[in-house]
Backbone bond lengths (Angstrom), bond angles and torsions (degrees), N, CA, C in turn:
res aa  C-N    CA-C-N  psi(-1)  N-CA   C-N-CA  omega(-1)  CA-C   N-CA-C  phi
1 X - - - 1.444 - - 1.520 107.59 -
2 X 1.304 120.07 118.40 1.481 128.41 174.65 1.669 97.78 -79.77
3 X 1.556 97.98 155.45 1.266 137.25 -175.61 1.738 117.71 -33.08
4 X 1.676 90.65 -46.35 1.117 95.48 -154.54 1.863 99.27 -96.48
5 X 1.573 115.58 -6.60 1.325 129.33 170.66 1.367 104.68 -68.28
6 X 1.279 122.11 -59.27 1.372 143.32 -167.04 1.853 87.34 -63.57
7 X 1.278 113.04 -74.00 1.899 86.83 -177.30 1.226 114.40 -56.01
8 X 1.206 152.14 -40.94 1.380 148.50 155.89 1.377 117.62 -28.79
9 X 1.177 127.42 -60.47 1.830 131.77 174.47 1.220 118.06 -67.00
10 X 1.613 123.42 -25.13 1.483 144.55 167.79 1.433 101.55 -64.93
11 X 1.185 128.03 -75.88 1.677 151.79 -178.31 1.656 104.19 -38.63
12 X 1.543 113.83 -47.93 1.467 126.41 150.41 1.095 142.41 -43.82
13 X 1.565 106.47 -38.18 1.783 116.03 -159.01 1.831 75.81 -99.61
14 X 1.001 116.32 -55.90 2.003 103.35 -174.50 1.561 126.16 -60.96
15 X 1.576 102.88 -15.90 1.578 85.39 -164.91 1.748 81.38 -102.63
16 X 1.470 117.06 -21.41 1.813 91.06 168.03 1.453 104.96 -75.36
17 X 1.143 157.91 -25.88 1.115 117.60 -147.87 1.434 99.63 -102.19
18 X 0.858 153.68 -11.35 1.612 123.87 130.68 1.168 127.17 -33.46
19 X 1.442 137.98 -35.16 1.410 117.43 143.54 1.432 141.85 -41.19
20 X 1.161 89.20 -33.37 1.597 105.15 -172.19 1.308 111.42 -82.44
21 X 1.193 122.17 -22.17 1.667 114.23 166.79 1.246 104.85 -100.13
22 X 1.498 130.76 -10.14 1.671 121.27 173.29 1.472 107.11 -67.44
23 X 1.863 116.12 -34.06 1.217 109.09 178.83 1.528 117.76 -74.45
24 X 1.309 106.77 -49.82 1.427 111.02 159.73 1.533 123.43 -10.52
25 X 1.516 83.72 -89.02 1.766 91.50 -176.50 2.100 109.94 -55.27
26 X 1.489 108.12 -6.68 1.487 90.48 -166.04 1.959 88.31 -99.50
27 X 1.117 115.17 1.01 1.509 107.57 -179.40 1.652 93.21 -123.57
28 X 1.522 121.15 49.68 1.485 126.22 163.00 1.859 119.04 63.37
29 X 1.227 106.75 -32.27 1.844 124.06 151.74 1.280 109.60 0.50
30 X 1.001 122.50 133.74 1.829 121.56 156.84 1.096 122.38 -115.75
31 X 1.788 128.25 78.93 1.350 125.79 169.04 1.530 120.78 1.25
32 X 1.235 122.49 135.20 1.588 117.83 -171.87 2.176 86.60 -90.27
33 X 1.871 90.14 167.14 1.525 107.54 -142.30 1.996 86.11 -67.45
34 X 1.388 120.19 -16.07 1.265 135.43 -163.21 1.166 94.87 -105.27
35 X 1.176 151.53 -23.67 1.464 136.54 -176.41 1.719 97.16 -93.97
36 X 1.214 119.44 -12.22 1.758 123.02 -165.00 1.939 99.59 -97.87
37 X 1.534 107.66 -36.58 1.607 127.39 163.10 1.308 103.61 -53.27
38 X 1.633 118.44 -72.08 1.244 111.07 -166.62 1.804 125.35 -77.32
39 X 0.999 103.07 8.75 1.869 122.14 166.18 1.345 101.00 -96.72
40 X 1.436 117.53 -33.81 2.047 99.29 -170.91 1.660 102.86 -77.46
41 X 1.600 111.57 -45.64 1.392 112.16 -154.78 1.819 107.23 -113.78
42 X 1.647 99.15 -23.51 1.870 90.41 175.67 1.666 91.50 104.35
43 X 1.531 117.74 -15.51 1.593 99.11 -177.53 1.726 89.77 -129.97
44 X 1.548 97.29 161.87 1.519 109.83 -168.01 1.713 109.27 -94.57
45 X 1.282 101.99 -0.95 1.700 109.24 177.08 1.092 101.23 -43.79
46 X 1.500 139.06 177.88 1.192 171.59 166.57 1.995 79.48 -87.48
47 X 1.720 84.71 130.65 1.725 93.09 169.84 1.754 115.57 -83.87
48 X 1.180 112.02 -2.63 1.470 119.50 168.44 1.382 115.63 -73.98
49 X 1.584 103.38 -17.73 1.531 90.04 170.68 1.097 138.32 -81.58
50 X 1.389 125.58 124.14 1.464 130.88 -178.29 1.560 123.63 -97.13
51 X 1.422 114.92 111.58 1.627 102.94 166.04 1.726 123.22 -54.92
52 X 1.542 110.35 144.07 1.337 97.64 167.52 1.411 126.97 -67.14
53 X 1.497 124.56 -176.43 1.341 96.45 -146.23 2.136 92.02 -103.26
54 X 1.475 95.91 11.40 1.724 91.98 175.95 1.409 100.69 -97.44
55 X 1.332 129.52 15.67 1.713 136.44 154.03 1.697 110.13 -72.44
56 X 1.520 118.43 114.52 1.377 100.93 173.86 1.691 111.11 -71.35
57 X 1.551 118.77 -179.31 1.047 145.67 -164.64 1.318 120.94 -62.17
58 X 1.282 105.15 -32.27 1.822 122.42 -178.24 2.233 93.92 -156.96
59 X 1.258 61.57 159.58 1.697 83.71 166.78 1.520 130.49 -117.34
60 X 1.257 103.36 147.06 1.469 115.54 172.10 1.884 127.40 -53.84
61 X 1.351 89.06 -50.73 1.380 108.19 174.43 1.704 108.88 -162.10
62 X 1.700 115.60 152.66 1.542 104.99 -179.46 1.695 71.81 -132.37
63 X 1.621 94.15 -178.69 1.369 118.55 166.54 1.549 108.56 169.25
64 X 1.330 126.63 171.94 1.584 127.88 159.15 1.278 125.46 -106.64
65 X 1.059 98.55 114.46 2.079 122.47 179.97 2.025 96.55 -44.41
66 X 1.496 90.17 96.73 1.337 116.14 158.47 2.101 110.45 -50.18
67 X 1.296 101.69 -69.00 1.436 130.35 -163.16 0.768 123.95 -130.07
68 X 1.870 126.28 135.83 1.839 120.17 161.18 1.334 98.93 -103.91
69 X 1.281 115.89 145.85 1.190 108.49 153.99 1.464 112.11 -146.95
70 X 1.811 89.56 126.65 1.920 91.44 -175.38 1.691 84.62 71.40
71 X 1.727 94.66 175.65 1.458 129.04 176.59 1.637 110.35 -62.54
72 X 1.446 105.73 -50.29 1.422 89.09 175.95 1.466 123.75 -152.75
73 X 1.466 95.72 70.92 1.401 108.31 158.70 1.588 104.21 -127.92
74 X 1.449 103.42 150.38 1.835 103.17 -177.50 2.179 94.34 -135.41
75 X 1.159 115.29 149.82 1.488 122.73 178.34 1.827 93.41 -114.54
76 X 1.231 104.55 98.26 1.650 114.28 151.54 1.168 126.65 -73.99
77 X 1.725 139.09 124.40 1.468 112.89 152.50 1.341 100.30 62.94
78 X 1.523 146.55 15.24 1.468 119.95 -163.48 1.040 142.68 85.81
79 X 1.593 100.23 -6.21 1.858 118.14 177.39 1.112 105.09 -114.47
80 X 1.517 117.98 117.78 1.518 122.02 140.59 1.860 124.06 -36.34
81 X 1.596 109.54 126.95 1.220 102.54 -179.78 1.363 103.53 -133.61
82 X 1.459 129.01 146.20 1.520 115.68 159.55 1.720 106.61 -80.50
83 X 1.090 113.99 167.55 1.240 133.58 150.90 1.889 118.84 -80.56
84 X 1.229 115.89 134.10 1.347 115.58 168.66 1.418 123.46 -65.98
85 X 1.232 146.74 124.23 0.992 113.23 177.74 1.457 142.12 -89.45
86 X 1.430 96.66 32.94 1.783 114.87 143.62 1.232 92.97 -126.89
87 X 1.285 111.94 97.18 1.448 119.18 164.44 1.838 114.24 -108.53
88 X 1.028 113.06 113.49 1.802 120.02 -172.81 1.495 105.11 -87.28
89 X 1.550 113.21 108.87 1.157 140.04 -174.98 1.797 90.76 -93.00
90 X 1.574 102.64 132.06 1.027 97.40 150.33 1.758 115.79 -148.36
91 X 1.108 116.82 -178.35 1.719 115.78 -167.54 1.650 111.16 -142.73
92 X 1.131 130.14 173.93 1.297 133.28 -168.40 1.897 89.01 -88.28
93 X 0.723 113.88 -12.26 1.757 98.11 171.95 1.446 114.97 -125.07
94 X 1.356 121.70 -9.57 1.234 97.25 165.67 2.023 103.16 -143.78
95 X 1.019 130.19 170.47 1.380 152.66 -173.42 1.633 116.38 -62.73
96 X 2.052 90.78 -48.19 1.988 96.29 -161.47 1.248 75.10 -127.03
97 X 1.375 129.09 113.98 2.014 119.92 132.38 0.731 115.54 -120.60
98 X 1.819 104.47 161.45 1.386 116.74 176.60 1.102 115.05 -38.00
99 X 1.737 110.98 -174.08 1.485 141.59 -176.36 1.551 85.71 -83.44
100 X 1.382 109.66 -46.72 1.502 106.10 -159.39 1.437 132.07 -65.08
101 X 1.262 87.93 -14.22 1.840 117.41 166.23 1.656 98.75 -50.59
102 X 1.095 116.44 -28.15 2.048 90.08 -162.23 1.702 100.91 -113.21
103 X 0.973 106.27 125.90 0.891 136.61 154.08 2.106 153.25 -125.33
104 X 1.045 111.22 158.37 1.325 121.92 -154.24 2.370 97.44 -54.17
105 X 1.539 88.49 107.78 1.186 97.39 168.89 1.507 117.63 122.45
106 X 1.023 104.27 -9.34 1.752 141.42 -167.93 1.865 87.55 -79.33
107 X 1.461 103.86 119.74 1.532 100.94 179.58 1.576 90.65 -104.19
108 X 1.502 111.37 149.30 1.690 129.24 -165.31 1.440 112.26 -143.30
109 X 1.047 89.01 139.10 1.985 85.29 172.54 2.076 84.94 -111.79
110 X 1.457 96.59 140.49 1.673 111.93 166.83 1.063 124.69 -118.88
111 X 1.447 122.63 142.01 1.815 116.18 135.18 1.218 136.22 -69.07
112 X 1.386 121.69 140.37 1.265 122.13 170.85 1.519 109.57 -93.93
113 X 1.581 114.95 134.42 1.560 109.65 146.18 1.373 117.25 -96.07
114 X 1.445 126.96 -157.60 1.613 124.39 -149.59 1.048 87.71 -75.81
115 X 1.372 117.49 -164.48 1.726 150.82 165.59 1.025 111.34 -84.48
116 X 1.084 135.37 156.43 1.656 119.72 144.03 1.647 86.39 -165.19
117 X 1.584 129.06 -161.72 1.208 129.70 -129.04 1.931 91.66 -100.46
118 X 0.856 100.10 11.20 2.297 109.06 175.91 1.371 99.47 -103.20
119 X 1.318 119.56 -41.96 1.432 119.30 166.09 1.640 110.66 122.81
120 X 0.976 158.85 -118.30 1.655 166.73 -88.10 1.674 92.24 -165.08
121 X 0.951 111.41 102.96 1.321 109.61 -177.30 2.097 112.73 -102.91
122 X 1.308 129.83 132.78 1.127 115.73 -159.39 1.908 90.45 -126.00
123 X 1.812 99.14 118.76 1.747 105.89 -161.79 1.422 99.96 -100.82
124 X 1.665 120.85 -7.88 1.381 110.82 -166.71 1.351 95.76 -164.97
125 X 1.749 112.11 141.05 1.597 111.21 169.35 1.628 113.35 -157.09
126 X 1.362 85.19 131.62 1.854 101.35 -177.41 1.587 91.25 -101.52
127 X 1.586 106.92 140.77 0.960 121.03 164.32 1.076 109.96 -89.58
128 X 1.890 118.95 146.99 1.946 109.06 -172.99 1.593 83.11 -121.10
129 X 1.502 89.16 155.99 1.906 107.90 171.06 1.741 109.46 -54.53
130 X 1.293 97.32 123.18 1.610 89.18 166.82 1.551 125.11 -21.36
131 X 1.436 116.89 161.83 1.090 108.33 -177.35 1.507 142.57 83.23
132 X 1.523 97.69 -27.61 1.770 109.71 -168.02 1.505 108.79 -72.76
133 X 1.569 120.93 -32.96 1.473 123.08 -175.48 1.357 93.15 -84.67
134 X 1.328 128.14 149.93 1.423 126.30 166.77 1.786 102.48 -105.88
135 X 1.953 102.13 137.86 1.355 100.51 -178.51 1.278 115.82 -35.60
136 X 1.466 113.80 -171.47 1.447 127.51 -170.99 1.203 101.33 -115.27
């Protein structure tokens, strides 16, 4: 899906679904607890979920870990990434984890450091609660 599909089907899926629970609620319906989440905030998490508080505020970039390969390469979304090798793993329960923590399916918000001739370099990663990226 190119860029400009993906804002198009995005731009779609939000401005109906406020319809879709106006009709709902006007034919007695009860929006499911995830379709009522993803109209308040834009993400399908459970609104009880809380990041810890060593998660910053917004992210750089999220996506779901396609692939590991080796120690430090990771496939996002379709992108090859290296790993830094101080790369700061972190998780909803603890601060420092391993490398071995990530795995294929695991949705993440990352940092990027520069480019240079290895390519996409990834310096930092919070793991997010299932759910938070909405499929594609």
């Amino acid at each position: 899906m190119n860029a400009k599909h993906f804002a198009l089907t995005t731009a779609t899926a939000l401005f109906s679904l406020p319809l879709l629970l106006m009709n709902m609620t006007a034919t007695g319906a009860t929006p499911s607890p995830q379709a009522q989440q993803l109209e308040a905030t834009g993400s399908a998490a459970p609104a009880d979920t809380r990041l810890p508080d060593y998660y910053p505020a917004s992210f750089q970039n999220k996506g779901a870990i396609q692939g590991v390969e080796g120690s430090d390469t990771l496939i996002v979304n379709g992108v090859r990434y290296r790993l830094s090798p101080n790369v700061r793993i972190h998780t909803l329960d603890t601060e420092s984890a391993p490398r071995q923590t990530l795995a294929a399916g695991l949705e993440i918000a990352f940092a990027l450091g520069a480019i240079d001739q290895r390519g996409r370099t990834i310096t930092e990663i919070w793991v997010l609660p299932a759910g938070t990226i909405p499929p594609h």
